[in-house]
C-alpha positions as CSV (number, residue, x, y, z in Angstrom):
1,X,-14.3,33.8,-23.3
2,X,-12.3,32.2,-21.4
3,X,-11.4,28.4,-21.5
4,X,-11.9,26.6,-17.8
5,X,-9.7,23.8,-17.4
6,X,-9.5,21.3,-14.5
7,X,-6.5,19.6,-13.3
8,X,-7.2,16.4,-12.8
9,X,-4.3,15.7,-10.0
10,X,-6.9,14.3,-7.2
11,X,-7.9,12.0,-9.4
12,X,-4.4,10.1,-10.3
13,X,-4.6,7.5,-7.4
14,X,-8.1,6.2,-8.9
15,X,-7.7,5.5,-12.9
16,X,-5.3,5.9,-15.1
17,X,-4.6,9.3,-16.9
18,X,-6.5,8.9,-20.1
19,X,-10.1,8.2,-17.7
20,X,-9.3,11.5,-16.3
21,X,-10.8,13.2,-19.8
22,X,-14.3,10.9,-18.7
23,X,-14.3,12.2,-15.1
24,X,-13.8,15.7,-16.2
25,X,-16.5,15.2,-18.9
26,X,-18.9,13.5,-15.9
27,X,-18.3,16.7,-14.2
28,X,-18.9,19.5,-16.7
29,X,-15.9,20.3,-18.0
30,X,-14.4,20.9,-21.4
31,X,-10.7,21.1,-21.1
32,X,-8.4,19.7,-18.9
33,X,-4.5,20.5,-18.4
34,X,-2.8,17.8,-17.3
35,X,0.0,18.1,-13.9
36,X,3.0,15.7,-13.2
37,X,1.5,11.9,-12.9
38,X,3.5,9.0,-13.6
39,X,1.3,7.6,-16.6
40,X,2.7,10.8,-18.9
41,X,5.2,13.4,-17.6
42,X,6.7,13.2,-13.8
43,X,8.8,15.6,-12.0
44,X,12.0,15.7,-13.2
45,X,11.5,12.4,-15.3
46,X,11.6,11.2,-18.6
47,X,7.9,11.1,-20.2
48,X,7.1,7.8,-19.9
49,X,3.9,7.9,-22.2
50,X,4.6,6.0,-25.7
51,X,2.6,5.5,-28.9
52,X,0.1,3.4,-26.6
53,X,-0.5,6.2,-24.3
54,X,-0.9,8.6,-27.1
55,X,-3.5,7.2,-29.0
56,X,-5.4,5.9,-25.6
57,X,-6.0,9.8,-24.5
58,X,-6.5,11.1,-28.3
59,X,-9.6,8.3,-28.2
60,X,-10.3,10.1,-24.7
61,X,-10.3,13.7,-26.6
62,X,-12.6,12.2,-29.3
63,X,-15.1,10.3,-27.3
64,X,-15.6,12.5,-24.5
65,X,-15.6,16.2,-25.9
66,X,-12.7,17.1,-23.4
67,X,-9.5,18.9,-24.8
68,X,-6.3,18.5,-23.8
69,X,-5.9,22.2,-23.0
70,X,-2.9,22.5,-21.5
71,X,0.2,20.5,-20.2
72,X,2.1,21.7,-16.8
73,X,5.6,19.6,-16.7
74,X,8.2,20.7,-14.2
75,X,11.6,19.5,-15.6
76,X,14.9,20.8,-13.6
77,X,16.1,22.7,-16.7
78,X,17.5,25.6,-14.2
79,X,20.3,22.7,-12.5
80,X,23.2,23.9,-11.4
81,X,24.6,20.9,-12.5
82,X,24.9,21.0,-16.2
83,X,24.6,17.0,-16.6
84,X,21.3,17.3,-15.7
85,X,20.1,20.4,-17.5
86,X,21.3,18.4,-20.5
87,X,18.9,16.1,-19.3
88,X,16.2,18.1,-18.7
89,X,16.2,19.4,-22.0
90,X,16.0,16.7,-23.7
91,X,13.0,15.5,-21.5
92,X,11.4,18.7,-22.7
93,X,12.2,18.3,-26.3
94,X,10.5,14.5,-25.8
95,X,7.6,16.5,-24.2
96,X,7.2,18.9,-27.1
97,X,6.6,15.7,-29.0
98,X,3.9,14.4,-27.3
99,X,2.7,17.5,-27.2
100,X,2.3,17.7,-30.8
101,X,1.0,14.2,-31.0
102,X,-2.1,15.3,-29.1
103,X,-2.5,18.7,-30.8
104,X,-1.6,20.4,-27.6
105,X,-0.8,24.0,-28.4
106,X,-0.1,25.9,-25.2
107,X,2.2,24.3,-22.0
108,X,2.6,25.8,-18.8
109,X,5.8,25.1,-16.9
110,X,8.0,26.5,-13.5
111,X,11.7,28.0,-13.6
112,X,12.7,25.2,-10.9
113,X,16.4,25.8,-10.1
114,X,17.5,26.7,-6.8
115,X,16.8,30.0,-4.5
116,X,19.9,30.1,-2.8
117,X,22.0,30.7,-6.4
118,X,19.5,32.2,-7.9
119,X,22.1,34.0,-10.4
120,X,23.6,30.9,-11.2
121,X,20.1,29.1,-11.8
122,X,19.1,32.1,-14.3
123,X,22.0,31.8,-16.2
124,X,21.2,28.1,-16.8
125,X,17.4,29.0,-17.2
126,X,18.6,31.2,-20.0
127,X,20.8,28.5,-21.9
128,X,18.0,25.8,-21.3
129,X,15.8,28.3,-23.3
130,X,18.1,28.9,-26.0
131,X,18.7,25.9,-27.0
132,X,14.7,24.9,-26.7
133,X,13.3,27.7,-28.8
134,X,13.5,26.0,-32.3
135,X,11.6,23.1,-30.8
136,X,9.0,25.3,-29.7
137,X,8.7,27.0,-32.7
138,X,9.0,23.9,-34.9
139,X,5.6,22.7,-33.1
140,X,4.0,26.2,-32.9
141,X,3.8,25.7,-29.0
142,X,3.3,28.3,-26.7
143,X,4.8,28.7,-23.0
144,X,3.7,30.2,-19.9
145,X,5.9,30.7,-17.4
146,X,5.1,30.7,-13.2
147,X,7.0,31.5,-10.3
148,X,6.9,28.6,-8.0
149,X,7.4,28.5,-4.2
150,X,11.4,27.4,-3.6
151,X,11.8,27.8,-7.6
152,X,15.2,30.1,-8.0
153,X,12.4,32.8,-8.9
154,X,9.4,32.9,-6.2
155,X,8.3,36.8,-6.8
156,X,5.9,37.8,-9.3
157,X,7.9,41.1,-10.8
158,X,11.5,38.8,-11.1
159,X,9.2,36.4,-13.1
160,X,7.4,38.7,-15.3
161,X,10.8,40.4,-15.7
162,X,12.4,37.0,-16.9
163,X,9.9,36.7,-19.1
164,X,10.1,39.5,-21.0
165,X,13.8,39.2,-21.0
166,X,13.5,36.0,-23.5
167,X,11.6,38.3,-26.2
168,X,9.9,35.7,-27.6
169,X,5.8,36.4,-28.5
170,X,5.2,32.7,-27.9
171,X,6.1,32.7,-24.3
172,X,3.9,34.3,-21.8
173,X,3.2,34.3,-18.1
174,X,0.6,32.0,-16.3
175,X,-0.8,34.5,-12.7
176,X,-0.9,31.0,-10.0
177,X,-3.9,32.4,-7.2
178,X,-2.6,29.9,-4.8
179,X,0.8,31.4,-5.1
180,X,-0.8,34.8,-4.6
181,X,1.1,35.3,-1.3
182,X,4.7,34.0,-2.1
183,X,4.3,35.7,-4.9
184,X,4.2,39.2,-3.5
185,X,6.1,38.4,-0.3
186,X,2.7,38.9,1.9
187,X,1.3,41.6,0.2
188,X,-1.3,40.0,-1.8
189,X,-1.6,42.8,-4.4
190,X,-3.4,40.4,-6.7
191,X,-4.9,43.6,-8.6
192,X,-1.7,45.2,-9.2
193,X,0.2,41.4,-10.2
194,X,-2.7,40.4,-12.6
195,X,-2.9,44.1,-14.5
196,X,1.2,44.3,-14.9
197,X,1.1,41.2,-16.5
198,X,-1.8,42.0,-18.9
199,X,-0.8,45.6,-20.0
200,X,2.9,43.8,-20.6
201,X,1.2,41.4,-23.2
202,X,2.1,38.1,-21.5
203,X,-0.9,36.8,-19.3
204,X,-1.5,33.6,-20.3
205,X,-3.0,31.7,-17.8
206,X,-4.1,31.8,-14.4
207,X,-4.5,29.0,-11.9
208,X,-7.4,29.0,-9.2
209,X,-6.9,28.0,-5.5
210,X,-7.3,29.2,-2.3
211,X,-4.4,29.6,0.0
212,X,-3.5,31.2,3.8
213,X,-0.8,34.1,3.7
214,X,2.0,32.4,5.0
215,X,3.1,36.5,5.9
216,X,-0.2,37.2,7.9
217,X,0.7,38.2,11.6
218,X,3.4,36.8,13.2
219,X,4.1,34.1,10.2
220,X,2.2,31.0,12.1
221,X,-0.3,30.4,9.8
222,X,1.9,27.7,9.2
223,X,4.4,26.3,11.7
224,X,7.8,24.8,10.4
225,X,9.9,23.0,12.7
226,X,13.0,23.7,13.4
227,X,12.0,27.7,12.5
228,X,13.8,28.6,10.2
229,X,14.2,25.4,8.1
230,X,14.9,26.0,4.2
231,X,11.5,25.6,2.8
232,X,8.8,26.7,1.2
233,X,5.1,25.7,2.1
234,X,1.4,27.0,0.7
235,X,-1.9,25.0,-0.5
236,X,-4.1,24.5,-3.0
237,X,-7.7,24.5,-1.5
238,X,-11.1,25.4,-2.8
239,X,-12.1,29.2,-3.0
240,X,-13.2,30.1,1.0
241,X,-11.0,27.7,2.4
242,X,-8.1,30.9,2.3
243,X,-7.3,34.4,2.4
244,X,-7.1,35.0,-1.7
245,X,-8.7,38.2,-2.1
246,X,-11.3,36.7,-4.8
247,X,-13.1,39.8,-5.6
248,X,-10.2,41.2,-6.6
249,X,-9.1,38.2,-8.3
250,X,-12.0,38.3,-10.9
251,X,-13.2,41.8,-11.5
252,X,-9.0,42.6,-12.2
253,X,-9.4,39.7,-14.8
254,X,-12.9,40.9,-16.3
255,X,-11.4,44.4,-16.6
256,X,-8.5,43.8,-18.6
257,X,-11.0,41.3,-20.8
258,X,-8.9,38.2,-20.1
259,X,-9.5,35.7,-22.3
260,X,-7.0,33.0,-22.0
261,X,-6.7,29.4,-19.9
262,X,-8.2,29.0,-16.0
263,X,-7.1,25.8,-14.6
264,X,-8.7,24.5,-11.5
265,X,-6.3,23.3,-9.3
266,X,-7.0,22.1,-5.6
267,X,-5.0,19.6,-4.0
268,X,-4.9,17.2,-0.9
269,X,-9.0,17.3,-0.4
270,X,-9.2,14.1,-2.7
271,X,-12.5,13.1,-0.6
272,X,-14.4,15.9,-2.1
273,X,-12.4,16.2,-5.4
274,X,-16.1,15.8,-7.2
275,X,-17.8,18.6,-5.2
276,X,-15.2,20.7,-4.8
277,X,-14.3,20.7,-8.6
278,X,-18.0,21.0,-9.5
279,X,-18.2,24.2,-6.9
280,X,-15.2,25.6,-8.7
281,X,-16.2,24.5,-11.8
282,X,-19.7,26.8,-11.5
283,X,-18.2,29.7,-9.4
284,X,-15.6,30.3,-12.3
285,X,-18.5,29.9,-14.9
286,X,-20.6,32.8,-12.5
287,X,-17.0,35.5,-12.8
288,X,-15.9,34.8,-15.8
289,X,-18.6,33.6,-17.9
């Protein structure tokens, strides 16, 4: 069985993070994994939650039902600039603390860093995680790992690779849907990306979205001005509103019996965050049981 999480991130600019755990109860769900917001963990940022905060969202956990399944922090701990991997780090060990304080097991995270010294960023990726893995392993914390769009890593077999590389049981590899297309450079070979990951041991977690293939044609499903411009764009919409190749998605994931964390994660559609997370919410039930 798998454990259906949903991100709460449209619902931020409403209420406060600890009466996200009430709306995600209101609308069927039992875990939640909570994204960058400025009440707990932001990009880049100190954690700003404190003692307060902690024992405001355990009395969420306890009244609702809902489990804090799963953080997803993205802290710079790739920087060129070794100042602020120092940094980084020690926002991370400060997360792993809160972490503990809210008996969350499992965090997903990105390799941040940047794509145009991606050697460089590696090499600090590697030191960040060396000097982290006692503080994992103190708190019996797992970590899954994802290629982001305009992270130093942005491919699918360069991530898996990275992760393997570390050799540590307690980090894995979280497959991101909405990525499905940067991932694989165009290809969308979800099938193929989903089953590596699972015969190497290390899928973790996979996040649900729907997304256009940036690739498709002549490249304008989105348009970038000036062309060529050093970015990365993709979306996070509701399954249909994309090219995700869903059936493909779900019977890969049924036939290597995965049995670990589904977050949904749409973005920008905060109009029709209820029924879209309520759609999503019972199409994931109907796959994956």
């Amino acid at each position: 069985m798998v454990d259906i999480a949903l991100d709460p991130n449209m619902y931020y600019r409403t209420m406060p993070t600890p009466r996200t755990l009430y709306k995600a109860a209101e609308l069927g769900f039992e875990h939640v994994e909570l994204s960058p917001n400025a009440d707990f963990h932001f990009w880049h940022h100190r954690p700003a939650a404190d003692d307060a905060f902690v024992a405001e969202l355990n009395k969420a956990q306890k009244e609702t039902g809902v489990k804090v399944r799963t953080l997803n922090p993205v802290f710079n701990w790739s920087s060129l600039d070794e100042r602020e991997r120092v940094a980084q780090v020690s926002n991370w060990r400060r997360l792993l603390e809160l972490a503990d304080a809210l008996d969350v097991r499992e965090i997903t995270s990105e390799f941040s860093g940047d794509r145009n010294n991606a050697k460089g960023s590696e090499e600090q990726w590697f030191r960040s995680i060396e000097e982290l893995v006692p503080h994992f392993e103190k708190y019996g914390i797992r970590l899954n790992m994802e290629a982001h769009p305009y992270d130093f890593i942005e491919l699918h077999d360069d991530a898996l690779r990275l992760v393997r590389a570390v050799n540590k049981d307690w980090i894995g590899y979280e497959f991101c849907c909405p990525h499905a297309f940067h991932l694989s450079d165009g290809a969308g070979d979800v099938e193929r990306m989903i089953r590596t990951a699972s015969e190497a041991g290390k899928l973790r977690e996979v996040h649900v979205a729907d997304v256009f293939n940036h690739r498709a044609n002549d490249g304008n499903r989105y348009i970038i001005n000036p062309p060529g411009a050093d970015v990365t764009v993709h979306q996070h919409n509701e399954i249909g509103n994309g090219e995700v190749p869903w059936d493909a998605v779900f019977s890969t994931l049924r036939d290597v019996g995965f049995d670990g964390v589904v977050s949904v994660c749409v973005f920008g559609w905060h109009e029709r965050a209820d029924d879209i997370n309520r759609a999503m919410l019972d199409r994931l039930k109907t796959e994956l049981g």
